[in-house]
N, CA, C and O atoms as a GROMACS GRO file, in nm:
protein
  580
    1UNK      N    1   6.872  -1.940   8.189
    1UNK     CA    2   6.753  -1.918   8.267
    1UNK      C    3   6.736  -1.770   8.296
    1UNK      O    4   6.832  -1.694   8.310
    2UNK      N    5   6.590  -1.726   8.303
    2UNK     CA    6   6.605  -1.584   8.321
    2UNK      C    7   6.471  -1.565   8.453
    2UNK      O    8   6.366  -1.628   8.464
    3UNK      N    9   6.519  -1.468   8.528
    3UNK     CA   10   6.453  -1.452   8.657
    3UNK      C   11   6.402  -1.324   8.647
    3UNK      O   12   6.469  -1.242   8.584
    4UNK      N   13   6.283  -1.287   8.704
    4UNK     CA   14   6.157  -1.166   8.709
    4UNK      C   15   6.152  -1.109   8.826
    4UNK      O   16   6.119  -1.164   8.932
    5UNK      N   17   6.184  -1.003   8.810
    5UNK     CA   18   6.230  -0.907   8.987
    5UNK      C   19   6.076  -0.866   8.969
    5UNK      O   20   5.996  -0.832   8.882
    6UNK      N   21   6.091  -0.905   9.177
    6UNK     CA   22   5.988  -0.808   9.206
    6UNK      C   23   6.038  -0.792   9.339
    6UNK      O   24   6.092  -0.870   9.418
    7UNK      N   25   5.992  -0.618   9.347
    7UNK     CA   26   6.036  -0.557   9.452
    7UNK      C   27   6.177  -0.601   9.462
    7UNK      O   28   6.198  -0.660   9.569
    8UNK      N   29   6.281  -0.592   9.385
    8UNK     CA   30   6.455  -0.586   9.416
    8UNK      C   31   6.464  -0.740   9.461
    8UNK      O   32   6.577  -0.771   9.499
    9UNK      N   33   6.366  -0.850   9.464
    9UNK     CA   34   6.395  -0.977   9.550
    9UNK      C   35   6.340  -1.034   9.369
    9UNK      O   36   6.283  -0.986   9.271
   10UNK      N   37   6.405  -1.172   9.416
   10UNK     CA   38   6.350  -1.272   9.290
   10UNK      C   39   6.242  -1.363   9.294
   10UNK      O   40   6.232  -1.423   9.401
   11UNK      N   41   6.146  -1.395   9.196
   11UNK     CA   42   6.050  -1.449   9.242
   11UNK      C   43   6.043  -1.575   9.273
   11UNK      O   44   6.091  -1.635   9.177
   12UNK      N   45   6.008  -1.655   9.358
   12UNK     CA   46   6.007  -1.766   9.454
   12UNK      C   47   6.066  -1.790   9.604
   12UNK      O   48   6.038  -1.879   9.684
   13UNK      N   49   6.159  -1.677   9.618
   13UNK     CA   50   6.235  -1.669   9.738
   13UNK      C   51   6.128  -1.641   9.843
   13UNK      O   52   6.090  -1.526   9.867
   14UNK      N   53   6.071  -1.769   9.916
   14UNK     CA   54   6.004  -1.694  10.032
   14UNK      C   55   6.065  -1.684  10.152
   14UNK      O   56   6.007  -1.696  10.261
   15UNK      N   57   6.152  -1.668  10.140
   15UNK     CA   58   6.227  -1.564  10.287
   15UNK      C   59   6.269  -1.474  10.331
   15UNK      O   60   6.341  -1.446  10.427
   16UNK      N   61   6.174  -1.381  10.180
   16UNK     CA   62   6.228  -1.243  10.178
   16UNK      C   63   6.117  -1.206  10.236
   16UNK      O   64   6.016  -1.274  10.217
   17UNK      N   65   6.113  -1.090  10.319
   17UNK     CA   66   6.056  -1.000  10.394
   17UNK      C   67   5.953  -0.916  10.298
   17UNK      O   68   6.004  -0.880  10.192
   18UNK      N   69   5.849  -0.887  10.314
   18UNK     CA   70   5.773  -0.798  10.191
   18UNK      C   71   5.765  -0.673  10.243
   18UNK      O   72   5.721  -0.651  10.356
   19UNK      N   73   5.801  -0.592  10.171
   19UNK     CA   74   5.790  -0.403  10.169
   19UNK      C   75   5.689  -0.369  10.181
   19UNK      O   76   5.618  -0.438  10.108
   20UNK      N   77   5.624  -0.286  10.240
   20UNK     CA   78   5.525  -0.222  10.259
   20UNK      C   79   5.547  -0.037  10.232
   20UNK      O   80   5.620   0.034  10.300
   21UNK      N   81   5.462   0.010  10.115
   21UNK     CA   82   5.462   0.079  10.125
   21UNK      C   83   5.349   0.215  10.058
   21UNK      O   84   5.262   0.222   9.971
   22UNK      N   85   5.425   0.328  10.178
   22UNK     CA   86   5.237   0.428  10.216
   22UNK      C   87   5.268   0.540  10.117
   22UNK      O   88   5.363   0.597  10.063
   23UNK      N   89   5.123   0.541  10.125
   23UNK     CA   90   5.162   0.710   9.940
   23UNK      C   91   5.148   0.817  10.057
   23UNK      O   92   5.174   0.930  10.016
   24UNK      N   93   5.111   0.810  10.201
   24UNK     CA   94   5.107   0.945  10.277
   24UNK      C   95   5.235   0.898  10.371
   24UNK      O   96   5.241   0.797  10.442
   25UNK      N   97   5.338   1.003  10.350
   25UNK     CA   98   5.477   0.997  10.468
   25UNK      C   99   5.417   1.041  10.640
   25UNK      O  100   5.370   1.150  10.673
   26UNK      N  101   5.435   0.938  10.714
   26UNK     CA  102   5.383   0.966  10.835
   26UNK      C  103   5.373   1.122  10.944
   26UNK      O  104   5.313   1.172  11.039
   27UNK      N  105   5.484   1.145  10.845
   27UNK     CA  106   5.487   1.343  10.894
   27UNK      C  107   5.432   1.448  10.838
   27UNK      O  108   5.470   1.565  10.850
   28UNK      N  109   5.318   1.396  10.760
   28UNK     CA  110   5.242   1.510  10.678
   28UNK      C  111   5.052   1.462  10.718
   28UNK      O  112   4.947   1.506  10.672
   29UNK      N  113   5.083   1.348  10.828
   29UNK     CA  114   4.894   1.355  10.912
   29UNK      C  115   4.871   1.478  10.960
   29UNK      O  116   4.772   1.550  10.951
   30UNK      N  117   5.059   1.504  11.056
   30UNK     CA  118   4.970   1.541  11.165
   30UNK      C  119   4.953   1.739  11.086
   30UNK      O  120   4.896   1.815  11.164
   31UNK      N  121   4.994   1.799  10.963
   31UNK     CA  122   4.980   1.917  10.958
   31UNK      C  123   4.823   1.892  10.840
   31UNK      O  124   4.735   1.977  10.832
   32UNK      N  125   4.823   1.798  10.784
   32UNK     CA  126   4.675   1.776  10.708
   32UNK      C  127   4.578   1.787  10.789
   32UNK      O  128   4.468   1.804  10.736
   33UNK      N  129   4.581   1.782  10.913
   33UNK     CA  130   4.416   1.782  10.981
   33UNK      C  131   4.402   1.890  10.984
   33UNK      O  132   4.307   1.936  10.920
   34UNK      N  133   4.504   1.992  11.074
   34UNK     CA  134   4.438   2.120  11.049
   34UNK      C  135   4.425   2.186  10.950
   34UNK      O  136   4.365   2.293  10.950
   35UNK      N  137   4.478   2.133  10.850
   35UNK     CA  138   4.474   2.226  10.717
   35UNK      C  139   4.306   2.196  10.665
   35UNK      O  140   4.227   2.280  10.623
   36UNK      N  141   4.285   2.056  10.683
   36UNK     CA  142   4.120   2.041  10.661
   36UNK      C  143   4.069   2.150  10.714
   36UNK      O  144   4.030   2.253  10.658
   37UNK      N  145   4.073   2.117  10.841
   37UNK     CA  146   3.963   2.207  10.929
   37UNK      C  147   4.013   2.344  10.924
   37UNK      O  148   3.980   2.409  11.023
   38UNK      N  149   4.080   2.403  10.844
   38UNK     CA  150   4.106   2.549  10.803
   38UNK      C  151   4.020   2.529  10.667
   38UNK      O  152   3.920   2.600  10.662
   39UNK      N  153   4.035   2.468  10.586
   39UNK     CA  154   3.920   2.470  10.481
   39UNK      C  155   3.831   2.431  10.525
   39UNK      O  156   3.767   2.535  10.514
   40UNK      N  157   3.773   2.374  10.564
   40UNK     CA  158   3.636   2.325  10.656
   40UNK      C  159   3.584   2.485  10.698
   40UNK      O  160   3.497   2.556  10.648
   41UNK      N  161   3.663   2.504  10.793
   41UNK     CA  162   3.609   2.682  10.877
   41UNK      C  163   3.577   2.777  10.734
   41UNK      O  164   3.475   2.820  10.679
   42UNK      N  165   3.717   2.782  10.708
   42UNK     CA  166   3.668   2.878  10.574
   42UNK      C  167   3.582   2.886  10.462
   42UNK      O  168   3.558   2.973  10.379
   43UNK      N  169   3.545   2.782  10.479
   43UNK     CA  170   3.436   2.740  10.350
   43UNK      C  171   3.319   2.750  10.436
   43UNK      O  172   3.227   2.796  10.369
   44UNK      N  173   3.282   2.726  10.561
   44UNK     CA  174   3.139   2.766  10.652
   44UNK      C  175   3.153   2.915  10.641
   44UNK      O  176   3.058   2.972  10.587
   45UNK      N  177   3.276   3.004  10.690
   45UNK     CA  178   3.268   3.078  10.681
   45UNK      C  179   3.209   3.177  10.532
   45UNK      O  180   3.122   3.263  10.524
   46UNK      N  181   3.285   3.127  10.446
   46UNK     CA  182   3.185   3.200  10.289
   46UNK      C  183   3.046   3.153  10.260
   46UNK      O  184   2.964   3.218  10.194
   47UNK      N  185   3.021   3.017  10.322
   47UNK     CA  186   2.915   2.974  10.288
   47UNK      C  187   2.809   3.075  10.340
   47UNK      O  188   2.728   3.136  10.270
   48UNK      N  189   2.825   3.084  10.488
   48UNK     CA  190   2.724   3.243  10.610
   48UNK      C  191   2.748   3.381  10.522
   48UNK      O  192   2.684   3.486  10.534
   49UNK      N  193   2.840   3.358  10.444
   49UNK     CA  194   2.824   3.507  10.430
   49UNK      C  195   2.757   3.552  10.264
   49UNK      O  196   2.712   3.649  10.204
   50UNK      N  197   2.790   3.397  10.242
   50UNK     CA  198   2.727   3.456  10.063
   50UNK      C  199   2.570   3.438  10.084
   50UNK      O  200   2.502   3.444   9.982
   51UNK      N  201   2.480   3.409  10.255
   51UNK     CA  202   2.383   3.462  10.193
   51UNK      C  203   2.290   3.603  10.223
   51UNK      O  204   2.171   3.636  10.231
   52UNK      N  205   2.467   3.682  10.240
   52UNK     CA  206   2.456   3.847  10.249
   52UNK      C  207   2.428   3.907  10.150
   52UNK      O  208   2.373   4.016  10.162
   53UNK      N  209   2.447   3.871  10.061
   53UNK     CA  210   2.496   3.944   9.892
   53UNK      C  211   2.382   3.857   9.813
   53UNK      O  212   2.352   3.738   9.802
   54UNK      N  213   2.331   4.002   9.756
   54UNK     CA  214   2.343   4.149   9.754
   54UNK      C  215   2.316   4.243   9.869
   54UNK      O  216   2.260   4.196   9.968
   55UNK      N  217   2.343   4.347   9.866
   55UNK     CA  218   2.335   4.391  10.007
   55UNK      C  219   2.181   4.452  10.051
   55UNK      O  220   2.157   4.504  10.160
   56UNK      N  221   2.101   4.438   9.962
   56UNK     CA  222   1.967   4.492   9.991
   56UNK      C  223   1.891   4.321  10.078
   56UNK      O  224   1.784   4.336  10.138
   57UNK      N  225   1.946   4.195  10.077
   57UNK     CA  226   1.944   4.110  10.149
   57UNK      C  227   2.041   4.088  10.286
   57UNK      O  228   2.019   3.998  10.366
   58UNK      N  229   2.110   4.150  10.296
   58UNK     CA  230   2.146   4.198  10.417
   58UNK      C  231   2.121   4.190  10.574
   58UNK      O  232   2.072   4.292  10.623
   59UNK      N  233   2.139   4.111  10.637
   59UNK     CA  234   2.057   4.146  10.794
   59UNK      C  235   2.083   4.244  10.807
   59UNK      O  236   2.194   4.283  10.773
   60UNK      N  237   1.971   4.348  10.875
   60UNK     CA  238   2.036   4.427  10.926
   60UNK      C  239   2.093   4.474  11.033
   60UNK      O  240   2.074   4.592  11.064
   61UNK      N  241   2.185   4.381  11.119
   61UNK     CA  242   2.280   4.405  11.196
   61UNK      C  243   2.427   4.394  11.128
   61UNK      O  244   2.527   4.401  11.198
   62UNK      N  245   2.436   4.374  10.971
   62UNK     CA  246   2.503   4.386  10.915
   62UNK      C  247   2.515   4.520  10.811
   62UNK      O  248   2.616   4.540  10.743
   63UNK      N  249   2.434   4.581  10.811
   63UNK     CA  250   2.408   4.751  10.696
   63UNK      C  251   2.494   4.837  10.737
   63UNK      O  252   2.550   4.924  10.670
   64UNK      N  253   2.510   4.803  10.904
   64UNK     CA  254   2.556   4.943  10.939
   64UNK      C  255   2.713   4.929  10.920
   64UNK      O  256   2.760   4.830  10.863
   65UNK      N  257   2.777   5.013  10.960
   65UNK     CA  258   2.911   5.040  10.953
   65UNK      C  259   3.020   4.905  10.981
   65UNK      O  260   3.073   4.823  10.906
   66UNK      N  261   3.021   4.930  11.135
   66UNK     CA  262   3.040   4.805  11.182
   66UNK      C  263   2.990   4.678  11.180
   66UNK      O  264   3.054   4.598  11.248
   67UNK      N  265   2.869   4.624  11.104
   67UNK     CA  266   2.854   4.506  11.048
   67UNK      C  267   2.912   4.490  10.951
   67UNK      O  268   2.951   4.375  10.929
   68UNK      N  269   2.945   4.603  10.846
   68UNK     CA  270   2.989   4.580  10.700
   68UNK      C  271   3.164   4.536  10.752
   68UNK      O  272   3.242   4.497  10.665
   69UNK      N  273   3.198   4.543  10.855
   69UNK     CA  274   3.355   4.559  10.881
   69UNK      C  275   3.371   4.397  10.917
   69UNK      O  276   3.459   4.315  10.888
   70UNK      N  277   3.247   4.388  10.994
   70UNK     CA  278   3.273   4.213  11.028
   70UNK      C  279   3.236   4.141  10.927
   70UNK      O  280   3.315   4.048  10.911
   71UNK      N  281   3.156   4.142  10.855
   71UNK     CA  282   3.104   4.051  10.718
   71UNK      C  283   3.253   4.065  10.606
   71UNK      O  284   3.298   3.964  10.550
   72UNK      N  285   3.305   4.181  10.589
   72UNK     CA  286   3.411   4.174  10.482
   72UNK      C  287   3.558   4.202  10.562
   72UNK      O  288   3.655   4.227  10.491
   73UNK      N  289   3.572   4.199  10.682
   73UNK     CA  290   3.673   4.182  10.773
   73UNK      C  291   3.682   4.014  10.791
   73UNK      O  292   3.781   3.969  10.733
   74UNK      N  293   3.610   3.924  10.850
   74UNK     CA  294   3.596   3.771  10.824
   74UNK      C  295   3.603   3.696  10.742
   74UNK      O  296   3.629   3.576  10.748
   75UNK      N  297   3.566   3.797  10.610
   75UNK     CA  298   3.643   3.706  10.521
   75UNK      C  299   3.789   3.710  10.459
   75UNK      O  300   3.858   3.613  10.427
   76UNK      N  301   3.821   3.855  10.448
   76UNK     CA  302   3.945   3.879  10.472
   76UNK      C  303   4.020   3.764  10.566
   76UNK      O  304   4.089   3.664  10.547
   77UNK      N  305   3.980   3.817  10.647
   77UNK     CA  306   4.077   3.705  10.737
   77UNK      C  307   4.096   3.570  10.722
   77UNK      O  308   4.192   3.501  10.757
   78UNK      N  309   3.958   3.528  10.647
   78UNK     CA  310   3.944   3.360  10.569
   78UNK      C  311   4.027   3.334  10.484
   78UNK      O  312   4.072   3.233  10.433
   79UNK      N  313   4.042   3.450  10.475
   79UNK     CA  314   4.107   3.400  10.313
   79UNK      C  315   4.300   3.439  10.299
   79UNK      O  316   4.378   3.416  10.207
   80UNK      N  317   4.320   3.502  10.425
   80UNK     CA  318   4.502   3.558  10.503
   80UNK      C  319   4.504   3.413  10.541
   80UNK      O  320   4.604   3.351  10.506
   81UNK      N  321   4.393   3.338  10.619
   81UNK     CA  322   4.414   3.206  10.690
   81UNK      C  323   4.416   3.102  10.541
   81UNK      O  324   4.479   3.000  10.565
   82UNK      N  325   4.392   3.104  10.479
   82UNK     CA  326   4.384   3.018  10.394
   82UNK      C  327   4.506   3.030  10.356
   82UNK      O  328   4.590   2.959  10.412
   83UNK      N  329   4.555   3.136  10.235
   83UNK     CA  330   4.684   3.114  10.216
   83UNK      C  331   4.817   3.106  10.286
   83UNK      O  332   4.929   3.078  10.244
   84UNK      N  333   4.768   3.143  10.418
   84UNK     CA  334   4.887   3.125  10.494
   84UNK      C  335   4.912   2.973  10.548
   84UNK      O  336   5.021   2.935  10.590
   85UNK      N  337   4.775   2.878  10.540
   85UNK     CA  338   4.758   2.762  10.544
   85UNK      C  339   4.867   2.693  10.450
   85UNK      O  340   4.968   2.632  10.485
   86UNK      N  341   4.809   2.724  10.289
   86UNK     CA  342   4.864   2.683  10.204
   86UNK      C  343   5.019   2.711  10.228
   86UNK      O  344   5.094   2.613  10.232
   87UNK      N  345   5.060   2.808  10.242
   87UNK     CA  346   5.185   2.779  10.245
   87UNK      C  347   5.267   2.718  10.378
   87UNK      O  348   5.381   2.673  10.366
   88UNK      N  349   5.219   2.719  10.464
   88UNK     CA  350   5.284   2.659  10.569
   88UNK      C  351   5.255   2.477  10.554
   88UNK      O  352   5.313   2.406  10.636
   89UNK      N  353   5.179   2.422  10.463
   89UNK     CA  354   5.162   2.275  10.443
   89UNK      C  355   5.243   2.285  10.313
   89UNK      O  356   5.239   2.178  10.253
   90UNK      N  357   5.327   2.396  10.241
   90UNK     CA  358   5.372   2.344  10.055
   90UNK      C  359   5.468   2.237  10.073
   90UNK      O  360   5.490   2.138  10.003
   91UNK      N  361   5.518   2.276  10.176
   91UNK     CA  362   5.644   2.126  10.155
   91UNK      C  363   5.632   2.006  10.288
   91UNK      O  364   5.731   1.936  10.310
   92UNK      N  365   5.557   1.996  10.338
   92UNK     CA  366   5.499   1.885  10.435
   92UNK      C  367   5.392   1.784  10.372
   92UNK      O  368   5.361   1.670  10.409
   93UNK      N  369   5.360   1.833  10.302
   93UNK     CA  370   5.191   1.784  10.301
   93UNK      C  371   5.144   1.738  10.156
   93UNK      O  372   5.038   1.778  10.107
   94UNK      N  373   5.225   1.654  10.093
   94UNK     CA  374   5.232   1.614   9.921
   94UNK      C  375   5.055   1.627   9.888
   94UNK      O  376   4.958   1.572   9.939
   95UNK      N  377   5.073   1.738   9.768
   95UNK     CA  378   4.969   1.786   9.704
   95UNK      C  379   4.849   1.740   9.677
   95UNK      O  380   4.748   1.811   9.672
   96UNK      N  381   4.857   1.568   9.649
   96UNK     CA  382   4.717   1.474   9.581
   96UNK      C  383   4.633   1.487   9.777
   96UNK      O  384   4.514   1.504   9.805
   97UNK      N  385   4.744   1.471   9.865
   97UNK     CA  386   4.648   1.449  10.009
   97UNK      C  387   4.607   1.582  10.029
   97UNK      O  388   4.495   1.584  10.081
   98UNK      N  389   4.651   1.692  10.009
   98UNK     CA  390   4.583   1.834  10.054
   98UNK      C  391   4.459   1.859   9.975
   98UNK      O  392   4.368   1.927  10.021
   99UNK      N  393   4.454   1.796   9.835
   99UNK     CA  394   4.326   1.812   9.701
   99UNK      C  395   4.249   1.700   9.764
   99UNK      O  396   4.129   1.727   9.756
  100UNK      N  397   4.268   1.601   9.814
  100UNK     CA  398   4.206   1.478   9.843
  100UNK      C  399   4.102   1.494   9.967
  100UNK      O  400   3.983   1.462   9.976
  101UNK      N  401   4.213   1.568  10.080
  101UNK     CA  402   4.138   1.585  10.188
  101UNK      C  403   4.084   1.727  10.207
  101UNK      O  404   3.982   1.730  10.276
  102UNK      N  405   4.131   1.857  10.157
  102UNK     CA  406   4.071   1.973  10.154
  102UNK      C  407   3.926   1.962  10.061
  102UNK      O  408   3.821   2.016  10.096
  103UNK      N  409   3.943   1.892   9.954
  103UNK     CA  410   3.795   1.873   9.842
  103UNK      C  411   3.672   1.813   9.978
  103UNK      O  412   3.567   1.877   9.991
  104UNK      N  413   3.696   1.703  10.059
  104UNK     CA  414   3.649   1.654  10.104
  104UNK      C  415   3.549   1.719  10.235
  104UNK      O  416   3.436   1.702  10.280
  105UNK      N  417   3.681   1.811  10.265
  105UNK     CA  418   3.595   1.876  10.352
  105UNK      C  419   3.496   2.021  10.262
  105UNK      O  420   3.385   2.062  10.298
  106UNK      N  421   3.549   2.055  10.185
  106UNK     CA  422   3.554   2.212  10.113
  106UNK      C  423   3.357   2.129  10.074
  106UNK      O  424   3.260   2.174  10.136
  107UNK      N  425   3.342   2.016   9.971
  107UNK     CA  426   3.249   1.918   9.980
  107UNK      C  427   3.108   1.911  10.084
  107UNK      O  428   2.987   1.923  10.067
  108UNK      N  429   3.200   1.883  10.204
  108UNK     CA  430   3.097   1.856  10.340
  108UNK      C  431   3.076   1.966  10.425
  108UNK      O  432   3.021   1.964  10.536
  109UNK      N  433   3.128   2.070  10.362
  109UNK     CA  434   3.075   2.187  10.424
  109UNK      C  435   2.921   2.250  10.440
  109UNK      O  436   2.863   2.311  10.530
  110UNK      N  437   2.895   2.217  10.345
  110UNK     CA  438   2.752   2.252  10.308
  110UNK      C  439   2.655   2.164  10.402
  110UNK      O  440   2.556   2.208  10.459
  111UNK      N  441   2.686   2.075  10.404
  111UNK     CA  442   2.572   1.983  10.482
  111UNK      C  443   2.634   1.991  10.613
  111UNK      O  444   2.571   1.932  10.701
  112UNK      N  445   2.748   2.052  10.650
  112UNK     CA  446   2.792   2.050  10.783
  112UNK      C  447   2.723   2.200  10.841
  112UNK      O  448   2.717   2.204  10.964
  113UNK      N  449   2.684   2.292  10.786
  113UNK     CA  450   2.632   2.431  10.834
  113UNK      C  451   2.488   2.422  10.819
  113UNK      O  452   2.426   2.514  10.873
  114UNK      N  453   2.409   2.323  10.751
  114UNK     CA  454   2.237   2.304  10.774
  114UNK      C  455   2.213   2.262  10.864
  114UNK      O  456   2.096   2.295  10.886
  115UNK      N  457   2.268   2.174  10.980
  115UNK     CA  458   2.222   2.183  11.120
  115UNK      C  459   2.211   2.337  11.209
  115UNK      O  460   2.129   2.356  11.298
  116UNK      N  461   2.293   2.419  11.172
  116UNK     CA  462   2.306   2.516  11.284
  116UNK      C  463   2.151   2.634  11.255
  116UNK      O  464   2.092   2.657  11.150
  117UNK      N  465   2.130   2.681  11.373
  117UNK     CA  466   1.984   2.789  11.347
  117UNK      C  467   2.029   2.886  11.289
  117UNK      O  468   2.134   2.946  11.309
  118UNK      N  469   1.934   2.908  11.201
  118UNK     CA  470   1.904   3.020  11.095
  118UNK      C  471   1.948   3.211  11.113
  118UNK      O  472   1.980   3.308  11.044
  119UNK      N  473   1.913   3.163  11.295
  119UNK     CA  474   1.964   3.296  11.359
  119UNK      C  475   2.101   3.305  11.387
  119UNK      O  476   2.145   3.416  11.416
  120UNK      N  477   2.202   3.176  11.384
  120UNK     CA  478   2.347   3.203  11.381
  120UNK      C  479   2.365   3.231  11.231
  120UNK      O  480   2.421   3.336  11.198
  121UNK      N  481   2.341   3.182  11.177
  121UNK     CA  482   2.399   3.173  11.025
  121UNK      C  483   2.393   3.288  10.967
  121UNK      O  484   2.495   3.345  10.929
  122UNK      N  485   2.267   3.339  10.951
  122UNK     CA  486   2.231   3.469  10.895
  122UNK      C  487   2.229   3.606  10.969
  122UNK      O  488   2.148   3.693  10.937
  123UNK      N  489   2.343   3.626  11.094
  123UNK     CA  490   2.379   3.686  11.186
  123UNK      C  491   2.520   3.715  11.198
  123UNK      O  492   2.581   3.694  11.093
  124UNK      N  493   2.592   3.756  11.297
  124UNK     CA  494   2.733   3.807  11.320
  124UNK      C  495   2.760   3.664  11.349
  124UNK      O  496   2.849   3.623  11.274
  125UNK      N  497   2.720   3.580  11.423
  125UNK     CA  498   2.800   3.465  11.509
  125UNK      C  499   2.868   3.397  11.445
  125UNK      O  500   2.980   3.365  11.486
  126UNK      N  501   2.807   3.343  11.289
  126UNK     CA  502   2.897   3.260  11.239
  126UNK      C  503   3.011   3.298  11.176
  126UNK      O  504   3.114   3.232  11.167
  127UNK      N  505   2.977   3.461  11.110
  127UNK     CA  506   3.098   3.469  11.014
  127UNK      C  507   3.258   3.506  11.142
  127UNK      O  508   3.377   3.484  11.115
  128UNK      N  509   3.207   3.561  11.263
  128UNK     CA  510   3.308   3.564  11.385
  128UNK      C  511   3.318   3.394  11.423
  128UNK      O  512   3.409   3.319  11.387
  129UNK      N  513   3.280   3.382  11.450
  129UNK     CA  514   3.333   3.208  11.506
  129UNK      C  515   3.423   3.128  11.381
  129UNK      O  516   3.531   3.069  11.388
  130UNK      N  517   3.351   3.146  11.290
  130UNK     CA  518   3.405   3.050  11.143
  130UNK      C  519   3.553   3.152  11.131
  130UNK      O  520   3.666   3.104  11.132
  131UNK      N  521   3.531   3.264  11.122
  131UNK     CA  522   3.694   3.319  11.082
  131UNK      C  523   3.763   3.338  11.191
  131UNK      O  524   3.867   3.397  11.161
  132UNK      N  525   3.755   3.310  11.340
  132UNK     CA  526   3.787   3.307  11.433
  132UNK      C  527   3.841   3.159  11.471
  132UNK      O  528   3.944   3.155  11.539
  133UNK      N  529   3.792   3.061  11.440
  133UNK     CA  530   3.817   2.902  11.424
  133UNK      C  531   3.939   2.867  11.276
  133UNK      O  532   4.018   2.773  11.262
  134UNK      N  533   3.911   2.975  11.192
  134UNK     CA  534   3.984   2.977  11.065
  134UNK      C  535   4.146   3.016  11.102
  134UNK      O  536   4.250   2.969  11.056
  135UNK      N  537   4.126   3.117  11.199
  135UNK     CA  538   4.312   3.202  11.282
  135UNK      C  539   4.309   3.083  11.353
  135UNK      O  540   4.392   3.007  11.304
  136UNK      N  541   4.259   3.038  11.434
  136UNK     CA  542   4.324   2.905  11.555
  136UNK      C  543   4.402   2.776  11.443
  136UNK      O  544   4.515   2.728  11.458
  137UNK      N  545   4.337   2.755  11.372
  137UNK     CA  546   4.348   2.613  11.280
  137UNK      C  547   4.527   2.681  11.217
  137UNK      O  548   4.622   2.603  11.206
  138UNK      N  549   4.540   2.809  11.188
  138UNK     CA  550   4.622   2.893  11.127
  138UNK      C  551   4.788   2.897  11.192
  138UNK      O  552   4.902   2.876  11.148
  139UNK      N  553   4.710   2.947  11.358
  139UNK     CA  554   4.756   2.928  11.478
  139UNK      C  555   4.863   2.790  11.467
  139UNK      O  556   4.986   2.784  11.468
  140UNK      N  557   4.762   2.690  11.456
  140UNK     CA  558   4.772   2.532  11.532
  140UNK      C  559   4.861   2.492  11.399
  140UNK      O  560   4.974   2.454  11.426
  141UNK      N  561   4.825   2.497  11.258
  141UNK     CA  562   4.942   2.488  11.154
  141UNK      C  563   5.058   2.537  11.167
  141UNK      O  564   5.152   2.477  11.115
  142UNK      N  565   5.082   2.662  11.241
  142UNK     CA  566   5.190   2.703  11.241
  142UNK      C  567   5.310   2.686  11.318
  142UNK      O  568   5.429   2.716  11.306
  143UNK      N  569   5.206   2.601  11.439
  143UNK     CA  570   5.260   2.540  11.567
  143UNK      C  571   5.340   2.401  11.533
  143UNK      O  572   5.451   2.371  11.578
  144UNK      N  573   5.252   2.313  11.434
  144UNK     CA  574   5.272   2.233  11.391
  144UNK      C  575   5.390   2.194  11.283
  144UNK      O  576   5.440   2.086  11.252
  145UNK      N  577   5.409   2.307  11.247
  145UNK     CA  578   5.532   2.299  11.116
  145UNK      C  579   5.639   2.340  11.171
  145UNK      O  580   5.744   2.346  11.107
   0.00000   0.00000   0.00000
C-alpha cells in the first residue's frame, strides 16, 4: 500500500491539526507601513515638483535663490529618505511585500495629490510638507527597526 503526504501528515487522518501558513512574517507589518507612506510622501513630493520643470514654468516664488534651494533641497532630501528607507526595511521586510505595497502606493499617488488646491501644489507648501512628512516616515522607520 502506498500513502500521499500532505503537509508531513497522511491523507485521511482527521485528527491532525491543519497548518496555516502567511507569505508576510508578522514582524515585517509593522516597518511596511511606514515604508509605504515614505513612498507615498516621496512620490507627492516629485509629483509638486515636476510641475516646476522647465524652469521658465517656474512659480515665481521659486526663481529666486532661496526657492531654487527648497524645490532641489526637497527633493534631495526625498530621495536621502528614500534610500535610507530602503535600507533600513532590506532585511525586515521580504521584497515581493515592499514591490507589492510601495507600487501601490507609488500608483495612488497621483490621484491622492488632485484633491489638494492648485495654490499648495504649485507653491513652497507641498514640496516642504511632502519632504518634511518624507524625514518623519524616515524618523518613524528608524524607530521601528
Amino acid at each position: 500500500m502506498s500513502r500521499i503526504l500532505v503537509n508531513d501528515d497522511f491523507v485521511g487522518q482527521e485528527e491532525a491539526a491543519p497548518t496555516h501558513h502567511s507569505m508576510l512574517p508578522g514582524s515585517a507589518v509593522i516597518p511596511l507601513l511606514p515604508f509605504m507612506l515614505l513612498l507615498l510622501s516621496a512620490s507627492l513630493c516629485g509629483l509638486s515638483a515636476s510641475g516646476h520643470f522647465p524652469a521658465q514654468h517656474r512659480a515665481p516664488t521659486l526663481r529666486s535663490g532661496f526657492g531654487r534651494f527648497i524645490l532641489f533641497g526637497s527633493l534631495a532630501l526625498c530621495l536621502l529618505c528614500l534610500f535610507s528607507g530602503v535600507a533600513l526595511i532590506w532585511r525586515t521586510v521580504p521584497w515581493y511585500a515592499a514591490v507589492i505595497g510601495g507600487g501601490g502606493t507609488v500608483l495612488a499617488a497621483p490621484l491622492l495629490l488632485r484633491p489638494f488646491p492648485d495654490s499648495f501644489v504649485n507653491g513652497r507648501g507641498a514640496l516642504v510638507t511632502f519632504s518634511g512628512l518624507s524625514l518623519l516616515m524616515t524618523a518613524l522607520l528608524f524607530c521601528a527597526g
